[in-house]
C-alpha positions in Angstrom: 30.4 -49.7 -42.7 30.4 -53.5 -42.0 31.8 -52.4 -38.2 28.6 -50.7 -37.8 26.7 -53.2 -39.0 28.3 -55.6 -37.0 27.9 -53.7 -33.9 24.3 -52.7 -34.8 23.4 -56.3 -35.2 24.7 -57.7 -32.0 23.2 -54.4 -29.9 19.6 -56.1 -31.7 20.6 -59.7 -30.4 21.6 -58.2 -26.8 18.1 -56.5 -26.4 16.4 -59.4 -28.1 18.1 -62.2 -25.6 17.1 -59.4 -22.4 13.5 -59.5 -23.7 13.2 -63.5 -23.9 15.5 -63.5 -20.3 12.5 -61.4 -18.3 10.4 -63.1 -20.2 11.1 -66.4 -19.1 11.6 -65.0 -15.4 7.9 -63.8 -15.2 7.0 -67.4 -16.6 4.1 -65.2 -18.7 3.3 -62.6 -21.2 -0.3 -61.1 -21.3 -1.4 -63.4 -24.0 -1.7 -66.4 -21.9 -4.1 -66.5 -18.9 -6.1 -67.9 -18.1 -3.4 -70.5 -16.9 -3.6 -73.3 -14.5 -0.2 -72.9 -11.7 0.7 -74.7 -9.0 2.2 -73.3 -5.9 6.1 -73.4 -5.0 6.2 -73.0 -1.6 5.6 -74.6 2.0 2.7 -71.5 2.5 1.4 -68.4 0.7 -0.5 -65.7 1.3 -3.3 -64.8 -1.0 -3.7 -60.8 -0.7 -6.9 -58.8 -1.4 -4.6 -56.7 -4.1 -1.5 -56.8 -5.9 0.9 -55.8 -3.3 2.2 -56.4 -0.2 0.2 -53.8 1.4 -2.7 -55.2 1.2 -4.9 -57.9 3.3 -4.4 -61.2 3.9 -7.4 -63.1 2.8 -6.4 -66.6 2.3 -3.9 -69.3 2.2 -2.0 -71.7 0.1 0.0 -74.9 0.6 2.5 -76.1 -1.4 1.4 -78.2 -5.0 -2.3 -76.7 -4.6 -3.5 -75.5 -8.1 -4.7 -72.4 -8.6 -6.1 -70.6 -12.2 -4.2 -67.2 -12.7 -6.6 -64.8 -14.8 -3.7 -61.8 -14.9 -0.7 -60.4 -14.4 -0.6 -57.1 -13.0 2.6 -55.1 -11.4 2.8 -53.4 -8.3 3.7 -50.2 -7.1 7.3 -52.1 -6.0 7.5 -53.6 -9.2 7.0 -57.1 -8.4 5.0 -58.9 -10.2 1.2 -60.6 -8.8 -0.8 -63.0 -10.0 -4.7 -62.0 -10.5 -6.6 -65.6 -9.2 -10.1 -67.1 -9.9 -11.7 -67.6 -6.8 -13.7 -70.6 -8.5 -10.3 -72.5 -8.4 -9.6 -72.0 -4.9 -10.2 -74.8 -1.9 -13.8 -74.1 -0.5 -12.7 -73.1 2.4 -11.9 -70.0 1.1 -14.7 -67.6 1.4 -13.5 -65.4 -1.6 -16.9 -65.0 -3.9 -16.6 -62.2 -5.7 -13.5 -60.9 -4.2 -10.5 -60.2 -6.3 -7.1 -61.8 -4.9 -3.9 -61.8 -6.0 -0.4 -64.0 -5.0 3.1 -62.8 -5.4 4.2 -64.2 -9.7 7.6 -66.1 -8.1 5.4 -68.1 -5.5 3.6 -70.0 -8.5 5.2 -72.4 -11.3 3.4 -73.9 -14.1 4.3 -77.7 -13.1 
Protein backbone atom coordinates (compact mmCIF):
# COMPACT_ATOMS: atom_id res chain seq x y z
CA UNK A 1 0.00 0.00 0.00
CA UNK A 2 2.74 2.63 0.84
CA UNK A 3 4.01 2.00 -3.11
CA UNK A 4 0.76 3.37 -4.03
CA UNK A 5 0.74 5.99 -1.96
CA UNK A 6 4.05 6.91 -2.92
CA UNK A 7 3.34 6.83 -6.46
CA UNK A 8 -0.10 8.54 -6.00
CA UNK A 9 1.61 11.37 -4.24
CA UNK A 10 4.26 12.24 -6.62
CA UNK A 11 1.61 11.81 -9.83
CA UNK A 12 -0.30 14.92 -7.50
CA UNK A 13 3.23 16.92 -7.29
CA UNK A 14 3.83 16.24 -11.20
CA UNK A 15 0.42 17.74 -12.23
CA UNK A 16 0.68 20.40 -9.46
CA UNK A 17 4.37 21.61 -10.70
CA UNK A 18 2.72 21.45 -14.75
CA UNK A 19 -0.08 23.77 -13.46
CA UNK A 20 2.30 26.40 -11.66
CA UNK A 21 4.91 25.80 -15.08
CA UNK A 22 1.92 27.15 -17.62
CA UNK A 23 1.11 29.26 -15.25
CA UNK A 24 4.10 31.10 -14.94
CA UNK A 25 4.52 30.95 -18.86
CA UNK A 26 1.25 32.90 -19.48
CA UNK A 27 2.56 35.47 -16.75
CA UNK A 28 -1.44 35.49 -15.72
CA UNK A 29 -4.40 33.74 -14.40
CA UNK A 30 -7.98 35.35 -14.87
CA UNK A 31 -7.94 36.87 -11.47
CA UNK A 32 -5.58 39.57 -12.27
CA UNK A 33 -6.35 42.16 -14.93
CA UNK A 34 -6.65 44.74 -15.04
CA UNK A 35 -2.71 44.78 -15.16
CA UNK A 36 -0.31 47.43 -16.28
CA UNK A 37 2.59 45.46 -19.10
CA UNK A 38 5.15 46.73 -20.88
CA UNK A 39 6.09 45.69 -24.32
CA UNK A 40 9.15 43.19 -25.13
CA UNK A 41 9.82 43.79 -28.45
CA UNK A 42 11.53 46.25 -31.09
CA UNK A 43 7.58 46.51 -32.74
CA UNK A 44 4.14 44.91 -32.21
CA UNK A 45 1.16 44.72 -33.82
CA UNK A 46 -2.00 45.55 -32.06
CA UNK A 47 -4.90 43.35 -33.85
CA UNK A 48 -8.61 44.15 -34.04
CA UNK A 49 -9.13 40.47 -32.35
CA UNK A 50 -7.41 37.72 -30.70
CA UNK A 51 -5.65 36.16 -33.52
CA UNK A 52 -3.53 36.49 -36.12
CA UNK A 53 -6.20 36.68 -38.58
CA UNK A 54 -7.41 39.62 -37.83
CA UNK A 55 -6.54 43.49 -38.71
CA UNK A 56 -3.80 45.37 -37.97
CA UNK A 57 -4.97 48.49 -36.16
CA UNK A 58 -2.07 49.84 -34.38
CA UNK A 59 1.42 49.70 -33.19
CA UNK A 60 3.77 49.38 -30.40
CA UNK A 61 7.39 50.01 -29.61
CA UNK A 62 9.37 48.49 -27.34
CA UNK A 63 9.05 49.65 -23.19
CA UNK A 64 5.62 51.39 -24.13
CA UNK A 65 2.98 50.53 -21.33
CA UNK A 66 -0.09 49.22 -22.06
CA UNK A 67 -3.20 48.10 -19.41
CA UNK A 68 -4.26 44.40 -20.32
CA UNK A 69 -8.12 44.01 -19.33
CA UNK A 70 -8.15 40.04 -20.40
CA UNK A 71 -6.80 37.12 -21.43
CA UNK A 72 -8.55 35.36 -24.04
CA UNK A 73 -7.22 32.23 -26.40
CA UNK A 74 -7.35 31.82 -29.85
CA UNK A 75 -8.55 29.52 -32.27
CA UNK A 76 -4.50 28.44 -32.55
CA UNK A 77 -4.18 28.32 -28.99
CA UNK A 78 -1.97 31.11 -28.42
CA UNK A 79 -2.66 33.25 -25.94
CA UNK A 80 -3.77 37.42 -26.55
CA UNK A 81 -3.92 40.10 -24.50
CA UNK A 82 -7.45 42.13 -24.41
CA UNK A 83 -6.03 46.06 -24.17
CA UNK A 84 -7.65 49.36 -22.90
CA UNK A 85 -7.65 51.71 -25.54
CA UNK A 86 -7.46 54.55 -22.82
CA UNK A 87 -3.78 53.37 -22.10
CA UNK A 88 -2.69 53.51 -25.58
CA UNK A 89 -0.44 56.61 -27.24
CA UNK A 90 -3.05 59.14 -28.73
CA UNK A 91 -2.11 58.54 -31.83
CA UNK A 92 -4.02 55.59 -31.85
CA UNK A 93 -7.44 56.22 -33.07
CA UNK A 94 -8.87 53.11 -31.17
CA UNK A 95 -12.19 54.65 -29.18
CA UNK A 96 -14.34 52.10 -28.64
CA UNK A 97 -12.60 49.48 -30.58
CA UNK A 98 -11.55 46.31 -28.84
CA UNK A 99 -7.74 45.24 -29.65
CA UNK A 100 -5.84 42.67 -28.65
CA UNK A 101 -1.66 41.81 -28.74
CA UNK A 102 -0.13 38.45 -28.83
CA UNK A 103 0.42 37.37 -24.36
CA UNK A 104 4.50 36.51 -25.20
CA UNK A 105 4.97 40.14 -26.69
CA UNK A 106 4.17 41.82 -23.21
CA UNK A 107 6.12 41.43 -19.69
CA UNK A 108 5.12 42.85 -16.51
CA UNK A 109 8.47 44.92 -15.92
Amino acid sequence: MKKKTGYLAGAVAVVLVIAVVILVMHGRSAGDFPQTMYVAENICKIRAGAGQEYEVVGLLAKGESVVALEMKEAKDGQTWYKLDTASLAEELDLAGKECYIRSDLLVLN
